[in-house]
C-alpha positions in Angstrom: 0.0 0.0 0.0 2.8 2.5 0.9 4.5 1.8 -2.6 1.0 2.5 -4.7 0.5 5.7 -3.0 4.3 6.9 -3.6 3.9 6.0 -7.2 0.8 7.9 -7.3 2.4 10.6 -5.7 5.3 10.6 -8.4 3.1 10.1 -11.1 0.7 13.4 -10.3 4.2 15.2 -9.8 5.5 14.0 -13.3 2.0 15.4 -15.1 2.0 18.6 -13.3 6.2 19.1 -14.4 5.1 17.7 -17.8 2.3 20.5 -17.9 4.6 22.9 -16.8 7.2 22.3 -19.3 4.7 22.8 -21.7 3.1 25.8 -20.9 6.5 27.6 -20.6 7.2 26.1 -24.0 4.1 27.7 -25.4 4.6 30.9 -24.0 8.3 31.0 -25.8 6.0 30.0 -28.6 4.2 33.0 -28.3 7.6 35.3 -28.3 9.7 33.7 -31.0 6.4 32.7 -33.4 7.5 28.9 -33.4 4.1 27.7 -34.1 1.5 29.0 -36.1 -1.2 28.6 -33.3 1.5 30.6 -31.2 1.6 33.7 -33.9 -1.9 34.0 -33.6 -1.9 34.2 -29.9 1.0 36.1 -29.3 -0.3 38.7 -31.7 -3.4 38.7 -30.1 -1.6 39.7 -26.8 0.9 42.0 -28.3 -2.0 44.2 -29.4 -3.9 43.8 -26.3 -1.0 45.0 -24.7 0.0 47.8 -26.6 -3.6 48.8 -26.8 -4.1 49.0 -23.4 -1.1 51.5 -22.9 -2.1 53.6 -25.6 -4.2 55.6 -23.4 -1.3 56.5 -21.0 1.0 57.4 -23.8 -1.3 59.7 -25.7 -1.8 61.9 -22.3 1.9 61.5 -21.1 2.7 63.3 -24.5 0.1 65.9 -25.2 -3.1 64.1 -26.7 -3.4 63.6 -30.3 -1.6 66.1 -32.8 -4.3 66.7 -35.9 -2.2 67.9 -39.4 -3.0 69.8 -42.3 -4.6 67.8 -44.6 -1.6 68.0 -47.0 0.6 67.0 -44.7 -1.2 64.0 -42.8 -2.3 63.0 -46.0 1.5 62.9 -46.9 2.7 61.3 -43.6 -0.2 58.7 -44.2 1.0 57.6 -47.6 4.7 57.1 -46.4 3.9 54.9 -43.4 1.4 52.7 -45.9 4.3 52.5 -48.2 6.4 50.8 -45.8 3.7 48.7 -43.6 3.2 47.5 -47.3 6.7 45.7 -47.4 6.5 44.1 -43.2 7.0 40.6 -43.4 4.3 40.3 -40.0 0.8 40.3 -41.3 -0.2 39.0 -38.1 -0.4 43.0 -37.1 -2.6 46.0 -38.0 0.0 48.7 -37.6 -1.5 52.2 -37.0 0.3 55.5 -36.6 -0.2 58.6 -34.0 0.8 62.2 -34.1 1.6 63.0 -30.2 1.4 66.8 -29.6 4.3 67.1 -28.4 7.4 69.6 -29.2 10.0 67.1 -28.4 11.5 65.2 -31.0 10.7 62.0 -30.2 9.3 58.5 -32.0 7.9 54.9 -30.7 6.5 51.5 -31.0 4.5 49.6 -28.7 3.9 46.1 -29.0 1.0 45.1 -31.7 2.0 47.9 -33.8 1.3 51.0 -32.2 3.7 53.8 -34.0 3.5 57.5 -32.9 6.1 60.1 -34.1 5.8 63.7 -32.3 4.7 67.3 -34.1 8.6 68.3 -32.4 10.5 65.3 -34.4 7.9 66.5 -37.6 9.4 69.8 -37.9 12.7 68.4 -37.4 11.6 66.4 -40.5 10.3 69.0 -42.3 9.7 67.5 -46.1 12.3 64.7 -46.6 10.5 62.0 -47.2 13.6 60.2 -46.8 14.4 61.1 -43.5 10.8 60.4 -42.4 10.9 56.9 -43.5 13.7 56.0 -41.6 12.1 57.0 -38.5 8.6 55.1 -39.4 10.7 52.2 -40.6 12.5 52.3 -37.8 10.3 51.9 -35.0 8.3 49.3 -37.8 11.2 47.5 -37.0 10.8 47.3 -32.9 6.7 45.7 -33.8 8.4 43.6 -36.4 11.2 42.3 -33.9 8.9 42.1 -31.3 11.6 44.1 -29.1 9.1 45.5 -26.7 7.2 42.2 -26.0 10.3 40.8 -25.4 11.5 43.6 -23.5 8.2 42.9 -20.6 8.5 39.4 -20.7 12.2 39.9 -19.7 11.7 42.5 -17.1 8.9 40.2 -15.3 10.5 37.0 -15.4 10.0 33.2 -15.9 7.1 33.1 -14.0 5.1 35.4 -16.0 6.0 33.4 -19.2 4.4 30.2 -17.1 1.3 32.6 -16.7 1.1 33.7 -20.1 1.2 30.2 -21.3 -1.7 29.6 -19.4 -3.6 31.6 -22.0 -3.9 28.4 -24.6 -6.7 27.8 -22.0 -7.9 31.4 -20.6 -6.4 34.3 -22.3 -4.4 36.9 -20.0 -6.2 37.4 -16.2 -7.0 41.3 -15.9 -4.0 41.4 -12.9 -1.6 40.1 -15.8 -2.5 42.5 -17.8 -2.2 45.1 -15.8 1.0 44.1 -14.8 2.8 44.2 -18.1 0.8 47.3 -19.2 2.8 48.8 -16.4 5.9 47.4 -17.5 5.2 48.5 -20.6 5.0 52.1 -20.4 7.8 52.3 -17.8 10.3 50.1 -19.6 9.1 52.4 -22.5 10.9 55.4 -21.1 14.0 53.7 -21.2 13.8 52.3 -24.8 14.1 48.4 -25.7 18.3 48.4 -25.1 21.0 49.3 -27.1 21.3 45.8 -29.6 17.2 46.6 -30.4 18.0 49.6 -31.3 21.5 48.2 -33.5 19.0 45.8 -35.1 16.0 48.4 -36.1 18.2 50.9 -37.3 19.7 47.8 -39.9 16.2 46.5 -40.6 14.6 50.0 -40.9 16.8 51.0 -43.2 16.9 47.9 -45.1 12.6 48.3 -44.8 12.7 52.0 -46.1 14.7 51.3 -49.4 12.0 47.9 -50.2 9.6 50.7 -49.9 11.0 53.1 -52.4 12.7 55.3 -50.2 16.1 56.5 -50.1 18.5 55.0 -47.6 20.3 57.9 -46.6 17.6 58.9 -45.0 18.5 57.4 -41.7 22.3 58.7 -41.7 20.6 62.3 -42.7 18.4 62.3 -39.7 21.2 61.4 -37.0 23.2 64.1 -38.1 20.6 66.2 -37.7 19.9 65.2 -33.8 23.5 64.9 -33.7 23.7 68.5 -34.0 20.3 69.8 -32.0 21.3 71.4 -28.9 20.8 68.8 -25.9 17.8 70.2 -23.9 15.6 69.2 -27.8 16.9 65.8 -28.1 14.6 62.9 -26.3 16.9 62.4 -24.0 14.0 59.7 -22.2 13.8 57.9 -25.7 18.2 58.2 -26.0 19.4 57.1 -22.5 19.8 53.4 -23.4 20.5 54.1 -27.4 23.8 53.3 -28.9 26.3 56.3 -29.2 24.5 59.0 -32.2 27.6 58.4 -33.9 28.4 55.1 -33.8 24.9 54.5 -35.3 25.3 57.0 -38.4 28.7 55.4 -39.2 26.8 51.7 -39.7 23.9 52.9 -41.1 26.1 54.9 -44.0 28.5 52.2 -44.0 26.0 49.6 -44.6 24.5 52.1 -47.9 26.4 50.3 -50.3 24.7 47.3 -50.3 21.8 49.3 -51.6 
């Protein structure tokens, strides 16, 4: 009798490990895209995450900045040009003016883009220059650099939790929890590699689109040069050195 109820024991112990292997497993699933159930799901909680710190965002930068016609019209038509060439169609990728003056741009996971009016008029009309930054932050949603970024910052354990959602998708406390996350880890930016990698793939992204590639090397001379009090010093506290990020991206122009 003692040796039945010690293998039951071990047994019930070896389907609740077995469980949790696989629910960590899935919820890598969900981060790397393994499986195609997995790409479904994990887009659905990428945009239910980034959705749910839209909100926040919006107010911590001014509300929502309305162009000209002309000129949103014109914005508009250079971000379609380059969601056009994304290799995730798993994502409805939108795009928000903040009404802001600094120049600053974003992603959020689920492909949430906003660009502020400040970084606009830095912009001015080169549509070159403009693409890089829409590319670039394309890049983050495409890389999935600030889902990954949360799942890092709360641990293991949350990625056992999220896997749970193959049964019942993310609890409200979850979400709540990595919404958080979210927005502060967004003040920070994803880390200095995300940023190596979406400047490569941006720019890469913005010459499939039509676009020229200088663009990007153009831009970061001209934050390079701003006075330091107008550059986003929030967004550029974990970015690579300015210049060491113009010299790759205009070193890497002549494969275009």
């Amino acid at each position: 009798m003692v040796v039945l109820k010690t293998s039951r024991v071990q047994s019930t112990r070896l389907r609740r490990f077995l469980l949790l292997v696989s629910l960590v497993f899935l919820a890598l699933g969900i981060v790397s895209g393994s499986t195609q159930a997995s790409v479904s799901l994990g887009a659905r909680f990428e945009r239910t995450l980034g959705g749910a710190a839209v909100p926040e965002i919006v107010k911590q930068y001014g509300g929502e900045h309305f162009l000209p016609i002309q000129e949103r019209l014109w914005v508009q038509e250079i971000f379609r040009r380059l969601v056009e060439v994304t290799k995730r169609k798993d994502l409805e990728y939108t795009l928000t003016v903040l009404d802001s003056a600094e120049a600053n741009a974003f992603a959020l996971p689920g492909g949430y883009i906003f660009i502020t009016r400040g970084l606009l008029g830095v912009i001015g009309s080169d549509e070159a220059k403009l693409a890089a930054v829409l590319a670039h932050e394309i890049a983050h949603s495409e890389k999935k650099h600030g889902l990954s970024a949360v799942f890092r910052q709360m641990g293991l354990t949350v990625l056992m939790e999220v896997g749970v959602m193959a049964f019942d998708f993310a609890s409200a406390d979850l979400m709540r929890m990595a919404t958080a996350t979210l927005v502060q880890l967004l003040q920070l930016g994803w880390g200095r590699e995300a940023e190596y990698e979406a400047d490569a793939i941006g720019q890469i992204m913005a010459v499939q689109a039509g676009f020229d590639g200088v663009g990007a090397v153009s831009l970061l001379d001209d934050l390079f040069v701003l006075d330091s009090d107008d550059l986003p010093m929030k967004l550029f506290r974990t970015h690579p050195d300015t210049k060491n990020r113009r010299d790759r991206l205009e070193a890497s122009l002549v494969s275009f």
